[in-house]
TORKE-705888 format. One record per residue: residue in one letter; x, y, z of N, C-alpha, C in turn. Coordinates in pm, whole numbers, padded with zeros to 5 digits, always signed. Layout:
// residues N
AXYZXYZXYZ
...
// end
This chain:
// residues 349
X+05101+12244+04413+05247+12255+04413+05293+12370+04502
X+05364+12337+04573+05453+12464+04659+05556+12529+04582
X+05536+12645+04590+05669+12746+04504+05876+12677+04585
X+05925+12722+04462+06066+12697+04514+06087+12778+04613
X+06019+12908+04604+06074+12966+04763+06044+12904+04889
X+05947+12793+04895+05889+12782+05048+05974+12681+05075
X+06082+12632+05029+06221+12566+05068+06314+12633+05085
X+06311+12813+05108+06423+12869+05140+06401+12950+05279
X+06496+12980+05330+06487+13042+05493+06525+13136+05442
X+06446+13257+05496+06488+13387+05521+06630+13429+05492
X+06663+13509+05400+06824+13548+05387+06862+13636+05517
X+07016+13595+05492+07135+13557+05622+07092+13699+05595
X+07036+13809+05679+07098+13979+05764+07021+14059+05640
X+06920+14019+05591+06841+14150+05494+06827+14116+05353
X+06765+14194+05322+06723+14192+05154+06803+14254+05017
X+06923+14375+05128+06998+14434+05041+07071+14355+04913
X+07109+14438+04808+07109+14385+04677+07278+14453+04645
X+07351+14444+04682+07467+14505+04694+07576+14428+04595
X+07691+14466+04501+07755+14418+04461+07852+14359+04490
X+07971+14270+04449+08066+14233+04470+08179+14346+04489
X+08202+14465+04431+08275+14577+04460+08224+14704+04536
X+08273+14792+04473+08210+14910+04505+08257+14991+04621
X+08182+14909+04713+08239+14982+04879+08323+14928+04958
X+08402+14806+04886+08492+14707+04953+08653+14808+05024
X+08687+14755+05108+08800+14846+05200+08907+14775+05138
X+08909+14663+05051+09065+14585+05068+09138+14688+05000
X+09269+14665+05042+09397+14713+04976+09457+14649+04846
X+09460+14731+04745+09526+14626+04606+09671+14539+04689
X+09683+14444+04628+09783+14358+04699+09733+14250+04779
X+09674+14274+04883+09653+14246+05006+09564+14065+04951
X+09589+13976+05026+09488+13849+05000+09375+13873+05046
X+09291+13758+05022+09141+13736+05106+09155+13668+05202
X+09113+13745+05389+09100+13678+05456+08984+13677+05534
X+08877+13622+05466+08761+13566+05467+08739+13504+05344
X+08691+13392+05361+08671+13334+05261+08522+13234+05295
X+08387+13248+05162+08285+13159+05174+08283+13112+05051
X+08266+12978+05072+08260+12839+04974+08115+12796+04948
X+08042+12759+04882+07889+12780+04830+07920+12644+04702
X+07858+12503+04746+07855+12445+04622+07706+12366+04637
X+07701+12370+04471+07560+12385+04422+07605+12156+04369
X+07478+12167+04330+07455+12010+04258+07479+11954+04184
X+07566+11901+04091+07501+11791+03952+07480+11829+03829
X+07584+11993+03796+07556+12033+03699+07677+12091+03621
X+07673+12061+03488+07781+12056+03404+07766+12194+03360
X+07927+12240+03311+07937+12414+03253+07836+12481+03156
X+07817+12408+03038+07686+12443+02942+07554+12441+03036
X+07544+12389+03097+07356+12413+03150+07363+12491+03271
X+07473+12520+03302+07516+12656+03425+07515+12799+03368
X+07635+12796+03276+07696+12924+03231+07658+12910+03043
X+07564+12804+02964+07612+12855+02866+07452+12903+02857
X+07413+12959+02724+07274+13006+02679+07148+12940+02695
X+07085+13043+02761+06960+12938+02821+06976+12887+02929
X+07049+12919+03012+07064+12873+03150+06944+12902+03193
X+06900+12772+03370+06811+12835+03401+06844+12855+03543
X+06979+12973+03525+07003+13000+03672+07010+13161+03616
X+06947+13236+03613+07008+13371+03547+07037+13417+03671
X+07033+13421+03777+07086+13513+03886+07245+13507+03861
X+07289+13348+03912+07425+13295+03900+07499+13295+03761
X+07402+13294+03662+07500+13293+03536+07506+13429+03474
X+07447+13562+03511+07399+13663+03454+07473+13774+03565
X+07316+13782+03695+07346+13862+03769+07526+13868+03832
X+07522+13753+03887+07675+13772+03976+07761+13770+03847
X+07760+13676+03732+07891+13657+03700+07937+13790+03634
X+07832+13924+03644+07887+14008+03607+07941+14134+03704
X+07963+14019+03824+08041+14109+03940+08165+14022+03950
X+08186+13914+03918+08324+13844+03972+08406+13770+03796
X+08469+13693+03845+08524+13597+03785+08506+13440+03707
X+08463+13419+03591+08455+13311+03604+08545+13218+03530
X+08584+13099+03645+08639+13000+03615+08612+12903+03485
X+08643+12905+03411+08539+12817+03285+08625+12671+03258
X+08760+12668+03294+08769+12560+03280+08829+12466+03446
X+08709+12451+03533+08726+12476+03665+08651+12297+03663
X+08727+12189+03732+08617+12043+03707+08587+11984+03872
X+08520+11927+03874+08514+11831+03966+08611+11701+03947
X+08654+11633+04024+08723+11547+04033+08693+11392+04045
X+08577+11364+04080+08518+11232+04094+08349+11213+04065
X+08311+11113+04023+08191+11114+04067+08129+10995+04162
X+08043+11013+04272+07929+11109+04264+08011+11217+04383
X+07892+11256+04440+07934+11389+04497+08039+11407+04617
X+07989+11294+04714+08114+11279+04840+08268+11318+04795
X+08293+11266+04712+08469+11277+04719+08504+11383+04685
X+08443+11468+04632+08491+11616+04566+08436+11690+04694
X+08347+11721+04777+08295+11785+04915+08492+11728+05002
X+08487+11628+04992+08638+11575+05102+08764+11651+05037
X+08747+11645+04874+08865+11696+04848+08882+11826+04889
X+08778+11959+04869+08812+12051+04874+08849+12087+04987
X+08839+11997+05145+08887+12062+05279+08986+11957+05296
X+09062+11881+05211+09137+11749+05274+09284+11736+05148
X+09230+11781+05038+09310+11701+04940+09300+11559+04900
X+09197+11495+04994+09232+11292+04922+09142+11315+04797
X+09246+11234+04738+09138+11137+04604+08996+11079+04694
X+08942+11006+04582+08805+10957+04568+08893+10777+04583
X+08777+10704+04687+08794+10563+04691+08705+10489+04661
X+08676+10381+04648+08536+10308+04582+08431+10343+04677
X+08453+10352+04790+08342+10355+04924+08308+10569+04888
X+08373+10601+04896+08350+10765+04876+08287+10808+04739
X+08333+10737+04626+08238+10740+04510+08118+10665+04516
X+08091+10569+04616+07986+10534+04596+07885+10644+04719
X+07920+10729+04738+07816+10851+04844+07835+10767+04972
X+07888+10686+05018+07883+10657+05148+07766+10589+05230
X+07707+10526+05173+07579+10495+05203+07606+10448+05310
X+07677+10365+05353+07723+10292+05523+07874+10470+05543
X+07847+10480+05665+07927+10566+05700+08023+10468+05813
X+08121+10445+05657+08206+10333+05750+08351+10413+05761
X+08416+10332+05910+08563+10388+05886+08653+10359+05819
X+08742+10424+05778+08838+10428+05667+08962+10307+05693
X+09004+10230+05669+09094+10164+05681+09185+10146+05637
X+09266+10210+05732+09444+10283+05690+09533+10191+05692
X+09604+10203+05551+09721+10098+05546+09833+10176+05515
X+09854+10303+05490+09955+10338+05504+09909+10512+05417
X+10031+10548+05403+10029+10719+05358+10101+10738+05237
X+10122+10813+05144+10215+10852+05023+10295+10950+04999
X+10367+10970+04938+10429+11081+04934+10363+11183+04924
X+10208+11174+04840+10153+11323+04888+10041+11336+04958
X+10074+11242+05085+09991+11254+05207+09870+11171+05170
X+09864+11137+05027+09744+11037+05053+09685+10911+05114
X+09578+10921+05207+09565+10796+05274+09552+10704+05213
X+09639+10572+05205+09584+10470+05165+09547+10344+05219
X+09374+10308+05135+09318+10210+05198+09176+10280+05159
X+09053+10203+05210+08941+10241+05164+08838+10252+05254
X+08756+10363+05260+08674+10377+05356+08593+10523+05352
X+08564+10588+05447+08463+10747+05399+08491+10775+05575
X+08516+10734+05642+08570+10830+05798+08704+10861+05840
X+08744+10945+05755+08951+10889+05786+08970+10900+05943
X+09038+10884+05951+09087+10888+06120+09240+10973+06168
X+09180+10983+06270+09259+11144+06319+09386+11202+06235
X+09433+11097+06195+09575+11133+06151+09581+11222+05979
X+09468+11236+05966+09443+11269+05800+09412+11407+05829
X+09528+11505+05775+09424+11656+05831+09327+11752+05721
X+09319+11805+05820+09231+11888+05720+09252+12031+05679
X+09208+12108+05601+09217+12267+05648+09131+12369+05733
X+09048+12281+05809+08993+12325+05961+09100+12308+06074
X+09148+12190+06047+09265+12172+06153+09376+12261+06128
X+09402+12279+06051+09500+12375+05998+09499+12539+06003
X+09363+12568+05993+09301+12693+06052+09304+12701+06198
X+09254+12600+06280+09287+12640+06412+09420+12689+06461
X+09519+12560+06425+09640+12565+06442+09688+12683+06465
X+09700+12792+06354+09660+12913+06284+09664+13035+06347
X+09556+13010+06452+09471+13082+06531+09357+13181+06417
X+09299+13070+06340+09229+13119+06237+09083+13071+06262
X+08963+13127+06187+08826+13013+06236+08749+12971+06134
X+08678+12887+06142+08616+12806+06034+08493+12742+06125
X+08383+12766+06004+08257+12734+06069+08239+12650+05931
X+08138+12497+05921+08073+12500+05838+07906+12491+05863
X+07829+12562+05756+07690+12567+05764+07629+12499+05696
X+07554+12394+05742+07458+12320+05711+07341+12321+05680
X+07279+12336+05589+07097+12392+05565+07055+12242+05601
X+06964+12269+05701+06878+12139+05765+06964+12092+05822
X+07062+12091+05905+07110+11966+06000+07067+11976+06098
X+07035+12131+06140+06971+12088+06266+07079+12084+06432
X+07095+11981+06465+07172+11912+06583+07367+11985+06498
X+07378+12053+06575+07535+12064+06550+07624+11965+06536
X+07711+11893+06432+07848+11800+06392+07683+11690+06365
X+07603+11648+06326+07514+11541+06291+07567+11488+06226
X+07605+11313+06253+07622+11206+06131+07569+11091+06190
X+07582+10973+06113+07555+10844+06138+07591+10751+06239
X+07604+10672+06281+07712+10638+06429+07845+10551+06324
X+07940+10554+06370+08045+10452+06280+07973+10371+06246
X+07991+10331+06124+07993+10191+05987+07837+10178+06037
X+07761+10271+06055+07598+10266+06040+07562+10331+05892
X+07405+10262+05932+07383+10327+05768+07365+10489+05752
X+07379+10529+05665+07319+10699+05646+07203+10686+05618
X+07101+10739+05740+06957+10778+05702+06978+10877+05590
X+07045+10976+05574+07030+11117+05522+07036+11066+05350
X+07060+10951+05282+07100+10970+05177+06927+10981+05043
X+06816+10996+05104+06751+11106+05097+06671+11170+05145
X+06615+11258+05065+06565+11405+05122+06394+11327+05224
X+06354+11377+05358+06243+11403+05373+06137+11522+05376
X+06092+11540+05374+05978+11651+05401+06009+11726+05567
X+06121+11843+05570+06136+11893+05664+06297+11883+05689
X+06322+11792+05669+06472+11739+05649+06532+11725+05517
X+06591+11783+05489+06647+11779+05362+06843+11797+05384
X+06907+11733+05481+07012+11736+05494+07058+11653+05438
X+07207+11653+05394+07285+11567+05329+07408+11574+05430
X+07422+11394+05489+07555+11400+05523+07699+11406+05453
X+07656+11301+05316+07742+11346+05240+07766+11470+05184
X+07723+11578+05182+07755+11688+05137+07805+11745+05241
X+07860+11752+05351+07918+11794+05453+08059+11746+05522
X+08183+11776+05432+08253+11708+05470+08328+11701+05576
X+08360+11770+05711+08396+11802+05817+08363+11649+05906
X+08244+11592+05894+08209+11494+06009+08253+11348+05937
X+08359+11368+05817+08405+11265+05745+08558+11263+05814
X+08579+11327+05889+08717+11346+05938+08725+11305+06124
X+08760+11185+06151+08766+11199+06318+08854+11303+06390
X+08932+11369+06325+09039+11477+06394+08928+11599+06391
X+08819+11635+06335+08702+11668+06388+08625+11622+06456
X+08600+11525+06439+08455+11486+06505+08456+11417+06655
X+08598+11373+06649+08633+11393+06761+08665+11493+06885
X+08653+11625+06857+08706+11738+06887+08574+11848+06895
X+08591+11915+07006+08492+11982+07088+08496+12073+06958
X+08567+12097+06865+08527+12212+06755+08399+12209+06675
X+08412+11990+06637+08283+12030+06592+08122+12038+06688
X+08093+12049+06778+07985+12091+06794+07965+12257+06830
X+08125+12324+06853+08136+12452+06788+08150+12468+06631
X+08177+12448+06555+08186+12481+06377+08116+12402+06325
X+08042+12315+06316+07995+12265+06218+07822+12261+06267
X+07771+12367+06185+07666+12405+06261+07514+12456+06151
X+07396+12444+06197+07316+12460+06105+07307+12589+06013
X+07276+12620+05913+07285+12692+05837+07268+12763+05844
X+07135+12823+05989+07056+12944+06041+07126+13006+06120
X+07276+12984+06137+07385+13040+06204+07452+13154+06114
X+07442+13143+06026+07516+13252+05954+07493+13426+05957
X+07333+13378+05928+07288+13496+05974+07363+13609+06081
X+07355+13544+06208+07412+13604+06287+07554+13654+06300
X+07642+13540+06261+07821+13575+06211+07852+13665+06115
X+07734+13656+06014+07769+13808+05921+07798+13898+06010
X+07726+13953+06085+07688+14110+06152+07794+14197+06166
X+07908+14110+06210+08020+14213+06231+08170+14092+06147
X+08280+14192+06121+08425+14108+06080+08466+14018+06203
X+08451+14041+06299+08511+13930+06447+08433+13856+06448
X+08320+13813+06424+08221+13742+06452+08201+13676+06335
X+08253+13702+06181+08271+13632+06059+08396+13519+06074
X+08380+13424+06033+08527+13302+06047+08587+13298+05940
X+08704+13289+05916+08777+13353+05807+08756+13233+05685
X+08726+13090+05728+08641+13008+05633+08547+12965+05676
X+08364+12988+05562+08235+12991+05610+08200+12870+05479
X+08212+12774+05528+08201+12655+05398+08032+12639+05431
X+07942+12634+05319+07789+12635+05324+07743+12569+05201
X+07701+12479+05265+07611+12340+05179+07452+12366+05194
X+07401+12390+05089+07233+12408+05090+07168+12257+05100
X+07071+12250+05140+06988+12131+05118+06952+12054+05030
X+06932+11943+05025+06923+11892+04886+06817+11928+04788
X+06736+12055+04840+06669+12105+04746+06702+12249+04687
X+06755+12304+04798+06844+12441+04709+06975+12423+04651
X+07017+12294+04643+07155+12246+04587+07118+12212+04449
X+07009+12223+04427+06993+12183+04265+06958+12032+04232
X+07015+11982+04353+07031+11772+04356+06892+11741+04328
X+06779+11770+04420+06673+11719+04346+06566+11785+04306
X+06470+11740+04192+06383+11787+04116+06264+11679+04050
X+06164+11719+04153+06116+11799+04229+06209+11768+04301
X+06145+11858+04417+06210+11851+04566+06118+11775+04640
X+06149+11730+04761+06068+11604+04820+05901+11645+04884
X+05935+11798+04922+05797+11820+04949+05690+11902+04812
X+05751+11833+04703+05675+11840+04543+05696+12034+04509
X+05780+12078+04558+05824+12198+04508+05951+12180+04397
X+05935+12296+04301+06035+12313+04168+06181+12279+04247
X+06242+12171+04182+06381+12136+04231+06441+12217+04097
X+06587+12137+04100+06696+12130+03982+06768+12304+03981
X+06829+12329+03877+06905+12438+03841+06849+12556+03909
X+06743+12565+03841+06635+12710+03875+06603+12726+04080
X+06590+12597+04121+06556+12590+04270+06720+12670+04336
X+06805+12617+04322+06948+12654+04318+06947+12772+04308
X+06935+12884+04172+06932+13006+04148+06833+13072+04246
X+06746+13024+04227+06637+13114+04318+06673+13128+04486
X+06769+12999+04543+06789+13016+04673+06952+13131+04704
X+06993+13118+04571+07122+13217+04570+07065+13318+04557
X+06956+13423+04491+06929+13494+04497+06861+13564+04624
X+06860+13503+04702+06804+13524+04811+06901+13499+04931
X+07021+13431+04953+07104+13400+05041+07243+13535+05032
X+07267+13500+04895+07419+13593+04860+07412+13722+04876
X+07327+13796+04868+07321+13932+04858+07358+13950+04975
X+07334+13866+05124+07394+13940+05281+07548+13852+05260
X+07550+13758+05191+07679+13793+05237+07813+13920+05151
X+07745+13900+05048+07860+14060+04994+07822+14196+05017
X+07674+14192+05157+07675+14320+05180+07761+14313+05351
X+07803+14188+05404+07869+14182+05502+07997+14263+05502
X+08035+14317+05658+08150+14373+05688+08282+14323+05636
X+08251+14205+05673+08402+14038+05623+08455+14082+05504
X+08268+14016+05404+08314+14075+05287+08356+14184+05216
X+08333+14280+05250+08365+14459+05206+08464+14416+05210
X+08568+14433+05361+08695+14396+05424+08777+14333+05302
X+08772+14220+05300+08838+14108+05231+08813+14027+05191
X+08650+13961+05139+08655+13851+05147+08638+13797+04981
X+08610+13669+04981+08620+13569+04884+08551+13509+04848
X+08423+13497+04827+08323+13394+04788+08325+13333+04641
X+08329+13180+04665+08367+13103+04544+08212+13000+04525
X+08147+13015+04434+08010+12923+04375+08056+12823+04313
X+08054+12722+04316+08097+12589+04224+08001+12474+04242
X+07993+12374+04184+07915+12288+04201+08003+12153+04246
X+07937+12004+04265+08067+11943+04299+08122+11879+04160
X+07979+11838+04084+08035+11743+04014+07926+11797+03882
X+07986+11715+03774+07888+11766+03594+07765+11618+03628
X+07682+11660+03582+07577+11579+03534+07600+11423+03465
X+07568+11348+03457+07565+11231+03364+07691+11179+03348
X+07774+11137+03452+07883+11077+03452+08037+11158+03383
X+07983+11256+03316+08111+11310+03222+08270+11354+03298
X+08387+11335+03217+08496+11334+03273+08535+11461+03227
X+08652+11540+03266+08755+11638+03246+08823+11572+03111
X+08907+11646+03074+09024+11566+03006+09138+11508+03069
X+09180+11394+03037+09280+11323+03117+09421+11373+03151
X+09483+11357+03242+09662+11412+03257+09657+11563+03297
X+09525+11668+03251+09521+11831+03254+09614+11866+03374
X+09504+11794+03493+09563+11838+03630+09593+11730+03752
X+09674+11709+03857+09714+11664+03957+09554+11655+03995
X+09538+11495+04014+09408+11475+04140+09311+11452+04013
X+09314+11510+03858+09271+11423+03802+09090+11546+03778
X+09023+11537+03689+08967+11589+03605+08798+11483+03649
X+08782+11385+03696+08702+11324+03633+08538+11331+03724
X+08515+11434+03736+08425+11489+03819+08319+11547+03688
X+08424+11599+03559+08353+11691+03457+08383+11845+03496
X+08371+11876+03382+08333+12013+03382+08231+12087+03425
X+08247+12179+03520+08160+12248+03618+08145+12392+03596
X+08280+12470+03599+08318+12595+03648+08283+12662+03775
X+08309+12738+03822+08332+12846+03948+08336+12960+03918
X+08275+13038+04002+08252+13181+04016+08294+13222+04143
X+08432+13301+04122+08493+13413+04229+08420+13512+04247
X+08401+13560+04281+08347+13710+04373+08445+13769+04486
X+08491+13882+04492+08580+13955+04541+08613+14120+04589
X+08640+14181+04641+08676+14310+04615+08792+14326+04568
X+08894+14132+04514+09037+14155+04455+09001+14105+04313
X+08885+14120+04270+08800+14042+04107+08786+14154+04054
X+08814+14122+03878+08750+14265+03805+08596+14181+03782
X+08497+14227+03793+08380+14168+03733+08368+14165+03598
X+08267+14063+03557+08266+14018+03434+08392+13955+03311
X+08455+13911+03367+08571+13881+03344+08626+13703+03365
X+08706+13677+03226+08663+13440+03293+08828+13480+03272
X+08860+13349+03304+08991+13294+03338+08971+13126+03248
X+09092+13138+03193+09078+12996+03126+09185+12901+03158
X+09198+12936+03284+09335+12806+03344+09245+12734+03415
X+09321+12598+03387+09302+12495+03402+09263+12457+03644
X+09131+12459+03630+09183+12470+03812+09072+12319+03834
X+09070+12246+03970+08951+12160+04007+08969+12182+04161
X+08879+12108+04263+08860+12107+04381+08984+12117+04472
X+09086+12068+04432+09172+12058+04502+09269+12184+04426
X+09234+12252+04385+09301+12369+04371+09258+12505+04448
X+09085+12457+04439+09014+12571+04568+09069+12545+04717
X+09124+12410+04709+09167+12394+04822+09319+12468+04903
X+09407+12419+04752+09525+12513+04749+09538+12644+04772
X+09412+12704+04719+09390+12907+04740+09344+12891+04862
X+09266+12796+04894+09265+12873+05039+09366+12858+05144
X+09455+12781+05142+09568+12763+05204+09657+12862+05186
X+09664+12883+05048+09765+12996+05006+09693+13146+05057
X+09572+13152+05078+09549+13274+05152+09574+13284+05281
X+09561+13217+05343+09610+13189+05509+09746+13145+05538
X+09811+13153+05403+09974+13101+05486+10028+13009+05523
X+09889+12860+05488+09944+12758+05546+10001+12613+05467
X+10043+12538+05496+10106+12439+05383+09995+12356+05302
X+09996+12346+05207+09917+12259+05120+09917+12115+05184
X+09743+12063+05206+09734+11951+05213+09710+11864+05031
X+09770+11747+05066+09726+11643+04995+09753+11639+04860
X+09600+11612+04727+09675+11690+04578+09733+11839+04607
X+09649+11915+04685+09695+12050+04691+09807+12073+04670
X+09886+12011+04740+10034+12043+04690+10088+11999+04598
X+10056+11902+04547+10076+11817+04404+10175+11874+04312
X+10277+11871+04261+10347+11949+04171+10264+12009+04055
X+10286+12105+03994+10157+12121+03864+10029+12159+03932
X+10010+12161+04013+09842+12211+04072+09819+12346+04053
X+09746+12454+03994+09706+12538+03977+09636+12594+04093
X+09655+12717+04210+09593+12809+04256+09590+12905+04173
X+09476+12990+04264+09428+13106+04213+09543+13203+04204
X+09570+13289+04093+09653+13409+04037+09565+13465+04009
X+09704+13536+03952+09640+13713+03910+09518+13667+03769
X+09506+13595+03746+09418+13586+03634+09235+13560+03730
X+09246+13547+03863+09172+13547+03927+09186+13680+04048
X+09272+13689+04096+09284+13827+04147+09346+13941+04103
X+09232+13995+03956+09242+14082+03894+09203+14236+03907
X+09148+14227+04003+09088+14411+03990+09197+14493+03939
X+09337+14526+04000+09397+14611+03941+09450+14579+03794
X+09420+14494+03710+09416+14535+03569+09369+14551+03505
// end
């Protein structure tokens, strides 16, 4: 058997072990502008955060530097539609809940009052935006990192099949877990073979705040995502594979400049285990992903500290909009949608 580490790459800029506070520069008041997004696999709030977890880094170590979300859900199952919601706002369609196995285009019959595309498919087309597009606009930047992709913007060719939907020995990328190349107003666009880029990129963008992108969205492989167990080359998968690759990735990024500065790092997973739903009506965009929770990390977080409002994917989506200033896509704007507050950007109380 190969150990869970020999599925992890070298952490992004050192070994340092640094907290979520401490030496951070932000100003009380001031938002997060940097922000990194980190979602894990297939796992519901009790086998994350309750007793006996077998992530103690993530349920122990960090959560006693940040925030945690406890009643925080995924929105669909399986995993694709909650990865789309959090940079897009759409609901989940039969083709997107089913993971996309044909990476077909979306077929648009029209729009809604809250921007939702309607019609069914997993490639929307140009006209559906995103909050990459919205960041440029901006004059803002956004990278996403891919563990194993390899080839910069990598997907399937239109309405071909997805090799990626599983893991090989060396390859362990997920297209569905990457939602940027689900969007043609990307993938069409010279950005993505600038932003959407392998995972071994980060490293280097830590080093300095100009060279950090103010959103660093990072999808692990399907073996440090927790998704499978074993893992394909017969190393420890599931929860513990997950923890062990956060323990080894996160520490450079909250010893980064970005982060000191301002930044935001949010842990969530996409979706709960075994089909389970939210409760019905809670929130706009709908609960039925399960219960997950999220972990903020901040220099604007008191550590060790939960929040019990009601938030899901498309509300991470809303904070990050609302940190950059820019208009809510999709549920995001939804009447009733919950962003992040002061019950999440707590340090000064």
């Amino acid at each position: 058997m190969v150990s869970a580490a020999a599925c992890e790459p070298p952490p992004p800029g050192g070994s340092a072990s640094p907290t979520a506070g401490g030496t951070a520069t932000a100003r009380a008041g001031s938002k997060p502008g940097h922000v990194f997004v980190i979602n894990l696999e297939n796992k519901g709030y009790e086998k994350v955060w309750g007793a006996g977890s077998e992530a103690p880094y993530l349920s122990q170590t960090l959560r006693s530097q940040g925030v945690l979300l406890s009643e925080y859900y995924g929105i669909a199952h399986n995993s694709n539609p909650n990865y789309l919601a959090q940079i897009s706002g759409q609901a989940s369609n039969a083709m997107t809940r089913d993971d996309c196995p044909t990476y077909a285009a979306f077929r648009l019959t029209g729009t809604d009052s809250l921007g939702q595309a309607e019609g069914t498919g997993c490639v929307y087309p140009a006209s559906v935006p995103t909050v990459a597009g919205q960041l440029s606009t901006a004059g803002k930047t956004w990278k996403g990192y891919m563990e194993d992709m390899g080839t910069p913007c990598r997907h399937p060719e239109l309405d071909g099949k997805d090799s990626s939907q599983g893991a090989k020995v060396g390859d362990q990328y997920a297209t569905r877990h990457n939602p940027f190349v689900y969007f043609q107003a990307i993938t069409s666009s010279p950005d993505c073979q600038a932003n959407v880029v392998d995972y071994g990129e980060l490293a280097g963008d830590l080093q300095s705040v100009d060279t950090t992108p103010n959103l660093s969205y990072i999808s692990p492989n399907l073996c440090n995502d927790g998704h499978d167990d074993p893992c394909v080359d017969g190393s420890t998968g599931g929860l513990a594979a997950a923890d062990s690759w956060l323990s080894q990735q996160v520490p450079a990024i909250l010893a980064s400049p970005a982060f000191k500065q301002d930044g935001m790092l949010v842990i969530t997973f996409d979706e709960s285990e075994g089909k389970t739903e939210g409760p019905s009506g809670l929130l706009p965009g709908g609960t039925a992903g399960g219960r997950i929770g999220a972990l903020v990390l901040s220099p604007f977080t008191k550590g060790g500290t939960t929040s019990n409002q009601p938030y899901n994917h498309f509300s991470l989506l809303a904070s990050i909009e609302d940190a950059f200033s820019l208009p809510r896509l999709g549920y995001a704007g939804a009447p009733g949608l919950n962003s992040f507050g002061t019950d999440v950007f707590n340090a000064g109380s």
